[in-house]
Residue, then its C-alpha position, 0 to 999 in steps of 0.5 A: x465707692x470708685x477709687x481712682x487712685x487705685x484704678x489709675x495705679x492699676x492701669x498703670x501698672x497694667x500699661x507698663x507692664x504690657x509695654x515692656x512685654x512689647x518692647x521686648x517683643x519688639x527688640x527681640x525680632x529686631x534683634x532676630x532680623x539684624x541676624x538675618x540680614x547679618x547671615x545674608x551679608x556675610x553669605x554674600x561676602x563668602x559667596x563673592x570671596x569664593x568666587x574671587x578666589x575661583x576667577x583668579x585661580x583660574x585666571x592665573x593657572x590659564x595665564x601661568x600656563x600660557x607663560x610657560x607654553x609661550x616661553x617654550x614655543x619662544x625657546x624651542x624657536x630659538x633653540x632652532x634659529x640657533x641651530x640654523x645659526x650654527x647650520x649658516x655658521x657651519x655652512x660660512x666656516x666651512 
């Protein structure tokens, strides 16, 4: 004789049990692609910090350099108006 209490006890139990198996599948991957794209982002993050910390140290290495290479050339001219200086002074005094 068809039992359909049975039948639908079976099926159901069946259903859900399938069910969380996918749900769980499913979460897994989402959880799997969530990593992924969580790697992506912090390699682009470490990326661009790399790339930061090389332009400004670049930048600034260049600029401190040309500092100090302008603030000689501004000092040795200087220095050679104030020999000039001491020259006129000299060459007035005397």
């Amino acid at each position: 004789m068809y039992n359909d209490d049975d039948d639908a006890n079976n099926y159901y139990i069946t259903y859900t049990n399938n069910t969380y198996i996918l749900l769980l599948v499913l979460l897994l991957l989402q959880l799997l692609l969530l990593l992924l794209l969580l790697l992506l982002l912090l390699l682009l993050l470490l990326l661009l910090l790399l790339r930061l910390l090389i332009y400004y140290y670049f930048y600034y290495y260049y600029y401190y350099y040309h500092y100090y290479y302008f603030y000689y050339y501004y000092y040795y001219y200087y220095y050679y108006y104030y020999y000039y200086y001491y020259y006129y002074y000299y060459y007035f005094y005397y």
